[in-house]
KEPA-332806 format. One line per 5 residues: number of its first residue (from 1); their letters; for each residue x, z, y of N, C-alpha, C. Coordinates in nm, 2 decimals, padded with zeros to 4 digits. Each point is the difference from the previous one (the first is absolute). Layout:
! KEPA-332806
NUM) A) X,Z,Y,X,Z,Y,X,Z,Y; ... $
END
This chain:
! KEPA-332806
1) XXXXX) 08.77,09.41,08.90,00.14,-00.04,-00.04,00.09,-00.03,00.12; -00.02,-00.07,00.13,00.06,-00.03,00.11,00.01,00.14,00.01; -00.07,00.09,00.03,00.00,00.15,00.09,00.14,00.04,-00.07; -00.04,00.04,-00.14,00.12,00.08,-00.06,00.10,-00.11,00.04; 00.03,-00.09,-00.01,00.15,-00.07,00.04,00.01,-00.01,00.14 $
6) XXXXX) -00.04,00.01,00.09,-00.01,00.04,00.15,00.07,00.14,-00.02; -00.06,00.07,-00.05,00.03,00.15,00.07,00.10,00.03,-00.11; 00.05,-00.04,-00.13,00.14,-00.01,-00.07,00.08,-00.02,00.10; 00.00,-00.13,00.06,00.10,-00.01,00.09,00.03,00.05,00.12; -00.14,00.09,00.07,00.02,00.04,00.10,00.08,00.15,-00.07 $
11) XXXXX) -00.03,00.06,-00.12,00.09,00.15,-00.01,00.12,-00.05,-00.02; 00.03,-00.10,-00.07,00.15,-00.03,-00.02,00.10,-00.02,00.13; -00.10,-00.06,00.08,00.09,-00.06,00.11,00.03,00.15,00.10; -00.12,00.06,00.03,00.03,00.14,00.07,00.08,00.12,-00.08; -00.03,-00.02,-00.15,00.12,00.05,-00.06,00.16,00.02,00.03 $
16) XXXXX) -00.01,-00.14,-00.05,00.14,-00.04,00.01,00.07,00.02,00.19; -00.08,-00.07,00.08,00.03,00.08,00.18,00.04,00.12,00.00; -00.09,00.12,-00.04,00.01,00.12,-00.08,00.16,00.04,-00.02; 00.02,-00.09,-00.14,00.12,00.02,-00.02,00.14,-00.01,00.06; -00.05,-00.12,00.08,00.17,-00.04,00.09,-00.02,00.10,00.08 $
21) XXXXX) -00.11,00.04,00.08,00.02,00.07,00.14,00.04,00.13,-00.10; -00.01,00.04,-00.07,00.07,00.12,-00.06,00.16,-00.02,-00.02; 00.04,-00.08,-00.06,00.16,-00.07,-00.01,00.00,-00.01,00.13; -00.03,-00.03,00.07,00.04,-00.04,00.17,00.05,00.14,00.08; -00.12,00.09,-00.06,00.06,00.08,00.04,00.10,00.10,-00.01 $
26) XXXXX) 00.03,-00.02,-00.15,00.08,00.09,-00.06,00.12,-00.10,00.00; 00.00,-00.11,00.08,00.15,-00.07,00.00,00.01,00.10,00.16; -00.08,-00.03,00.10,00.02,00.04,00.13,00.06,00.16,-00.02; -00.05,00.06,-00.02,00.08,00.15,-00.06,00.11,00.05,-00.02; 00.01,-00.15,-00.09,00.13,00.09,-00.06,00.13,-00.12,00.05 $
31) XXXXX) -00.02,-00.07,00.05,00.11,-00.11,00.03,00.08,00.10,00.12; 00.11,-00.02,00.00,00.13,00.08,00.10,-00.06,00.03,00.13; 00.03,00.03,00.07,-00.02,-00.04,00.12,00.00,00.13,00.12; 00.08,-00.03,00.11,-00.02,00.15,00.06,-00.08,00.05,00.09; -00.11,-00.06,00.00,-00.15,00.05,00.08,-00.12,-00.01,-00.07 $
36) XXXXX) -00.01,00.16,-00.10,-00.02,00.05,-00.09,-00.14,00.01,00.06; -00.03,00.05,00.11,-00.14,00.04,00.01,-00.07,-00.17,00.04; 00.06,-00.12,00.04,-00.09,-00.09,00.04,-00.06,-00.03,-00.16; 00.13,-00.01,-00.08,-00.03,-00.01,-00.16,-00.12,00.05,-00.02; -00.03,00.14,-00.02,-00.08,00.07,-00.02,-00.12,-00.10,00.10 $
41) XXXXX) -00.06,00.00,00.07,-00.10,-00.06,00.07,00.01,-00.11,-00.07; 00.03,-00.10,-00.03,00.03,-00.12,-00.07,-00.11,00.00,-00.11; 00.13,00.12,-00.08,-00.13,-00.03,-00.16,-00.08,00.07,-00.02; -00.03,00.12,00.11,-00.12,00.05,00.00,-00.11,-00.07,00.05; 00.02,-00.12,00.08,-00.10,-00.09,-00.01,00.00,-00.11,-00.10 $
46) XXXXX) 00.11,-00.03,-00.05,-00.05,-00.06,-00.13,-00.11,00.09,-00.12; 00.05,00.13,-00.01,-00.05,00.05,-00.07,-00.15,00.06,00.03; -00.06,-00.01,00.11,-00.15,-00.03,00.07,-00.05,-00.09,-00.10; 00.11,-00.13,00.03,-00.11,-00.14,-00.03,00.00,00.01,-00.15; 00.08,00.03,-00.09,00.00,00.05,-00.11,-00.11,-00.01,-00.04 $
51) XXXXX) -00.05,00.19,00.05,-00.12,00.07,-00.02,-00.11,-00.04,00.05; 00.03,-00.13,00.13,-00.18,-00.04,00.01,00.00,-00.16,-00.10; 00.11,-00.05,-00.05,-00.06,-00.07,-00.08,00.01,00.06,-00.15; 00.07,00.07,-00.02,-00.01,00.08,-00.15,-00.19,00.04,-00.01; -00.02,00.02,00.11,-00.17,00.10,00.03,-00.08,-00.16,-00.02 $
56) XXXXX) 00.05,-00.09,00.06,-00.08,-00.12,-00.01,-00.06,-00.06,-00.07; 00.16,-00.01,-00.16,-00.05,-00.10,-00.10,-00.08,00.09,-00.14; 00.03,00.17,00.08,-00.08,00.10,-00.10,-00.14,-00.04,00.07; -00.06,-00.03,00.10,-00.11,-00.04,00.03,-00.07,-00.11,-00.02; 00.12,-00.11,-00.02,-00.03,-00.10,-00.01,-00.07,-00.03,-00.18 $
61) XXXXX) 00.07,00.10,-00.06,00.00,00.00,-00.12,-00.14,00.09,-00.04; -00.07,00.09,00.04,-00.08,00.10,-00.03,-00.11,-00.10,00.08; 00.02,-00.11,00.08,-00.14,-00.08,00.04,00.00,-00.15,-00.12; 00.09,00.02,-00.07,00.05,-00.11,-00.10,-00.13,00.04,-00.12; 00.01,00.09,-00.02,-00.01,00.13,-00.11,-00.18,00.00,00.05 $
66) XXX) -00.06,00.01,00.10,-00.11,-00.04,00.09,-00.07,-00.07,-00.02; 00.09,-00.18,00.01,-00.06,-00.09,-00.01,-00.04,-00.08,-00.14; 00.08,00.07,-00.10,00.02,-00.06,-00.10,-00.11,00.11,-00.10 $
END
């Protein structure tokens, strides 16, 4: 019972991270601005961390799936 609510909250929480750094970076993108390529470097590293926590909480979730 602790496991599953442990690791509930560990997918929600890397989820939801997930999610802002996606919003984060799709604010960085598209907000005005006239140094277009630093932009680009910006949210393409938001959009890394994205993908290594998007990879994370699907991991996190398939050792959930494991334990239970």
């Amino acid at each position: 019972m602790m496991v599953g609510v442990l690791m509930l909250t560990l997918v929600l929480v890397v989820g939801a991270a997930a999610a802002g750094c996606a919003m984060t970076a799709a604010y960085v993108y598209l907000r005005p601005g006239d140094d277009h390529v630093r932009t680009e470097r910006l949210a393409r590293r938001w959009l890394i961390v994205t993908a290594v926590l998007g990879v994370t909480a699907l991991c996190l979730r398939f050792g959930w799936l494991l334990l239970s």
